[in-house]
VEXLUMMAR-627612 format. One line per field, with one value per residue: residue in three letters; chain; x, y, z of N, C-alpha, C, O, CB in turn. Coordinates in Angstrom, 1 decimal. Glycine has a CB too. Layout:
! VEXLUMMAR-627612
residu	ALA;...
chaine	A;...
n.u	X;...
n.v	Y;...
n.w	Z;...
ca.u	X;...
ca.v	Y;...
ca.w	Z;...
c.u	X;...
c.v	Y;...
c.w	Z;...
o.u	X;...
o.v	Y;...
o.w	Z;...
cb.u	X;...
cb.v	Y;...
cb.w	Z;...
//
This chain:
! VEXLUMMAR-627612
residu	UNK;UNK;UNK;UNK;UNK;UNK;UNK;UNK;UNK;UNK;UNK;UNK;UNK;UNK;UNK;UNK;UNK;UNK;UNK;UNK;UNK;UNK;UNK;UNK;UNK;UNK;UNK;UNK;UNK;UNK;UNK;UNK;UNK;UNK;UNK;UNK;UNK;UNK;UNK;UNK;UNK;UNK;UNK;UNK;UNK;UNK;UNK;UNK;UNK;UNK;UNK;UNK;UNK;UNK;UNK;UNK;UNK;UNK;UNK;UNK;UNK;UNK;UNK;UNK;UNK;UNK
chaine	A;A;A;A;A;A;A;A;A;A;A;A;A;A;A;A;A;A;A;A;A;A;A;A;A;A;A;A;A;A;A;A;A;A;A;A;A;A;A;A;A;A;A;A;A;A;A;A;A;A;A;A;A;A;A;A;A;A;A;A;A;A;A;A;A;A
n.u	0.8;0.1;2.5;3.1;2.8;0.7;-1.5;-2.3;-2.9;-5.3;-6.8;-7.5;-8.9;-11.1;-11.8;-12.7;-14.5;-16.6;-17.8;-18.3;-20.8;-22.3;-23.2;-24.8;-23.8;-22.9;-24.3;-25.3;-25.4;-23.1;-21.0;-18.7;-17.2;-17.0;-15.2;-12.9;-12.3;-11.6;-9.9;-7.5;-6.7;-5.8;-3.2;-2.1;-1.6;0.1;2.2;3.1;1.7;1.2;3.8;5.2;3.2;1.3;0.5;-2.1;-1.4;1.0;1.7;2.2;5.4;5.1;5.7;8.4;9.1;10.8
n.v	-1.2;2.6;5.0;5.5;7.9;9.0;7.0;7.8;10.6;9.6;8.1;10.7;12.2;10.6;10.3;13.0;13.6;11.4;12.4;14.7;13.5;12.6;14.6;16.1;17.9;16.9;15.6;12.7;13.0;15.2;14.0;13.0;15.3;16.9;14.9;15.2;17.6;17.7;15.6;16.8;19.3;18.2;16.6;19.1;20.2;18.6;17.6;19.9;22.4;20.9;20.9;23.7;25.1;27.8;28.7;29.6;30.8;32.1;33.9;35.6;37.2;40.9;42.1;43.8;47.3;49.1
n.w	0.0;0.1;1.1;4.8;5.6;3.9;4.4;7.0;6.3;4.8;6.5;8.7;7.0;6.5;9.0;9.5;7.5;8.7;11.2;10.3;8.7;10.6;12.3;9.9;8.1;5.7;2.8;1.5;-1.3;-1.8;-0.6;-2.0;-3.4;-0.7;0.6;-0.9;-1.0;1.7;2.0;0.4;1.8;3.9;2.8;1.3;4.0;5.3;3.5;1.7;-0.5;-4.4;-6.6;-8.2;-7.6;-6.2;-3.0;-1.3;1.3;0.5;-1.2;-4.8;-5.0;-5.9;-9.1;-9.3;-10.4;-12.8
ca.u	0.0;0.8;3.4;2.4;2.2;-0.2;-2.4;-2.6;-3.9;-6.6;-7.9;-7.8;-9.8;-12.1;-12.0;-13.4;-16.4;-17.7;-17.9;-19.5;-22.0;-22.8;-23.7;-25.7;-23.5;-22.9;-25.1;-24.9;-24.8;-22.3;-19.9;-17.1;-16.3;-16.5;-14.1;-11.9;-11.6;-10.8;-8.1;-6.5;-6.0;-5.0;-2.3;-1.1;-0.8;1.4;3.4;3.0;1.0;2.2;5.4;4.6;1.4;1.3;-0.5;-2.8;-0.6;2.2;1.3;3.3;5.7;4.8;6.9;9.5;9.3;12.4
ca.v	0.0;3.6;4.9;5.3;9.4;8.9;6.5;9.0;11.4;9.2;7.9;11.7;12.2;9.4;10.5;14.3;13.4;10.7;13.7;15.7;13.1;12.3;16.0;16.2;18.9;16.7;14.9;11.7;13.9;16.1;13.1;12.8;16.9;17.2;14.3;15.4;18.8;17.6;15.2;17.5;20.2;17.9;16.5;20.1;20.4;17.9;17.4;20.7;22.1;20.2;21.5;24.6;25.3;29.0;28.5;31.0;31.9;32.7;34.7;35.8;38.3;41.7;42.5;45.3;48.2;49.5
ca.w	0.0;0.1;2.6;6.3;5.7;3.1;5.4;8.4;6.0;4.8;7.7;8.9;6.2;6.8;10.7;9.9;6.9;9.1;12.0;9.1;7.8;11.8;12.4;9.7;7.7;4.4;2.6;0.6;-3.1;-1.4;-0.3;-3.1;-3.4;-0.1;0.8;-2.1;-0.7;2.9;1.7;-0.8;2.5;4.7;2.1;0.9;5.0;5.7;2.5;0.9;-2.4;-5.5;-7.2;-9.6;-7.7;-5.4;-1.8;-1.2;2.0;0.2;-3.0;-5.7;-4.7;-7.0;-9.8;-9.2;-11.6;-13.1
c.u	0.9;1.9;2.7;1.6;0.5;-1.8;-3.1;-3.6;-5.3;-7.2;-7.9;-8.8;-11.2;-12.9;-13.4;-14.5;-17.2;-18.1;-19.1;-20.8;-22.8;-23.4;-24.3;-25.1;-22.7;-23.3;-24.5;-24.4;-23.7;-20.6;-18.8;-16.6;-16.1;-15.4;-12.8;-11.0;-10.9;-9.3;-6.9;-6.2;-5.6;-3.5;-1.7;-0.8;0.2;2.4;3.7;2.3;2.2;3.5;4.8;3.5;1.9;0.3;-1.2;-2.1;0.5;2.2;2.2;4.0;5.5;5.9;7.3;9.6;10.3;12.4
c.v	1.2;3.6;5.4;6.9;9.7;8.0;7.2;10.1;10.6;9.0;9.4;12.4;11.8;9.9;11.8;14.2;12.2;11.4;14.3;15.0;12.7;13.2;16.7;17.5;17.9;15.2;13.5;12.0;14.4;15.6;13.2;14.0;17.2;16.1;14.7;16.5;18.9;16.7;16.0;19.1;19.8;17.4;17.6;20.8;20.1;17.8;19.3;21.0;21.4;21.3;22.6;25.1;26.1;28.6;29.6;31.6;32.4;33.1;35.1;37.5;39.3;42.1;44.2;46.2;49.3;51.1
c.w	0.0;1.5;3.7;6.7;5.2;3.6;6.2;7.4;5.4;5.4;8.4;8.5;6.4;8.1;10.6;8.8;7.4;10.7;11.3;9.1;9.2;12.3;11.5;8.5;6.2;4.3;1.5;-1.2;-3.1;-1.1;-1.1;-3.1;-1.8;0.7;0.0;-1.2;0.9;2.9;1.0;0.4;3.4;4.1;1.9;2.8;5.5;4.6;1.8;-0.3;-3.4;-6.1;-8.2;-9.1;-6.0;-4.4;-1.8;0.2;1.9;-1.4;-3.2;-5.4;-6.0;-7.8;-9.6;-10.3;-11.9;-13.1
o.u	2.1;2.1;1.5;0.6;-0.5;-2.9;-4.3;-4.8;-6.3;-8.4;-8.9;-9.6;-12.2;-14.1;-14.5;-15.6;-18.2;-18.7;-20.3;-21.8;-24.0;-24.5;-24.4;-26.1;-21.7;-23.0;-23.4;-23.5;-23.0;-19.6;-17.9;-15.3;-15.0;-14.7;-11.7;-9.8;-10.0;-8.2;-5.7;-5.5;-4.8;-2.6;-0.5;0.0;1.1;3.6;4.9;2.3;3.4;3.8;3.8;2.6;2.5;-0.8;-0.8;-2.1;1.0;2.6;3.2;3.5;5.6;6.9;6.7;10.3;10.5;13.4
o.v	1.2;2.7;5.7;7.2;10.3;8.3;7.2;10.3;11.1;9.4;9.2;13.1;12.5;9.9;11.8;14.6;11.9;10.6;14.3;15.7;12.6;12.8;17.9;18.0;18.5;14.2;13.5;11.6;14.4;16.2;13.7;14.1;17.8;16.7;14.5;16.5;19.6;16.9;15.9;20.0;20.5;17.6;17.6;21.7;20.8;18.0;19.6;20.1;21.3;22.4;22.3;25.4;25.6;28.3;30.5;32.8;33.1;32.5;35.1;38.6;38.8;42.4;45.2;45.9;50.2;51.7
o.w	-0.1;2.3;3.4;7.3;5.7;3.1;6.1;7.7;5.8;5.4;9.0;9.2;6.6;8.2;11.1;9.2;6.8;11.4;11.5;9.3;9.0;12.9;11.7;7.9;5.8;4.9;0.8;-1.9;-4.1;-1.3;-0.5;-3.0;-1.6;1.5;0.6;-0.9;1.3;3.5;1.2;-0.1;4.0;4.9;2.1;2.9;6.0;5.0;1.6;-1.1;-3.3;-5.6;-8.9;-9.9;-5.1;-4.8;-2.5;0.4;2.8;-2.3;-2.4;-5.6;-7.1;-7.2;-9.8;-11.3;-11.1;-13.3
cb.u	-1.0;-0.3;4.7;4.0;3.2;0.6;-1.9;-0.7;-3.5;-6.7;-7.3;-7.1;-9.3;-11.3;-10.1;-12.4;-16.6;-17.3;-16.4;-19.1;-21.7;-22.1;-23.0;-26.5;-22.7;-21.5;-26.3;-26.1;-25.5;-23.1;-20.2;-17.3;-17.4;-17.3;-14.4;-12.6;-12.8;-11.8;-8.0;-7.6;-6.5;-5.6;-2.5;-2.0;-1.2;1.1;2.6;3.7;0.7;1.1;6.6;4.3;0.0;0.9;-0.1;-4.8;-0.4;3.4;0.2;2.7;6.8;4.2;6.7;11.0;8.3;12.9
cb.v	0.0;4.8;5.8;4.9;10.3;8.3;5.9;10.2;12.3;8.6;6.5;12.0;11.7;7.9;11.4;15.8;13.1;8.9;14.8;15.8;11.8;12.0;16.7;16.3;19.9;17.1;15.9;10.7;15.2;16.7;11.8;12.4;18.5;17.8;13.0;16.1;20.0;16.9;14.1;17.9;21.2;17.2;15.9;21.6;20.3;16.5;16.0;20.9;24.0;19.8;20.2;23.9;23.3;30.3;28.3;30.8;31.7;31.7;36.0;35.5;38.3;42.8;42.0;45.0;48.8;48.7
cb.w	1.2;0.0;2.6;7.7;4.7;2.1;6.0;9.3;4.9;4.5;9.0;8.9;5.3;7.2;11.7;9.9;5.2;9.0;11.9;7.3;6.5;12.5;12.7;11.0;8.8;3.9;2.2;0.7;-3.7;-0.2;-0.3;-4.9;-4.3;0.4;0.6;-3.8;-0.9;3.8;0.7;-2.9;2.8;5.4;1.1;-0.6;5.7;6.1;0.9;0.9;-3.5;-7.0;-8.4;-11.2;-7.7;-6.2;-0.4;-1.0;2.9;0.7;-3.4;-7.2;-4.2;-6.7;-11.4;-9.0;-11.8;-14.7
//
């Protein structure tokens, strides 16, 4: 299987939309985008965003005009 990092975030994953779907705050249609969107911020937490790809807390510095 994946490596052990890659695990933790899933079952983290797993942990906080079966929270969600227990309290009533995402529904069975709603399941796949919002699992997506909880794995894909806990992965760019722990590993970092992909390569080539700007976080939103660290924007592009502005270009300097000569």
């Amino acid at each position: 299987m994946g490596s052990s990092v890659d695990e933790q975030i899933l079952r983290s994953a797993k942990e906080i939309i079966v929270k969600f779907i227990e309290t009533g705050r995402v529904s069975p249609t709603a399941f796949p985008k919002t699992f997506k969107t909880i794995y894909t911020a806990i992965e760019e937490t722990v590993k970092g965003p992909p390569a080539g790809e700007v976080s939103e807390e660290d924007p592009p510095e502005p270009e300097k005009k000569s």
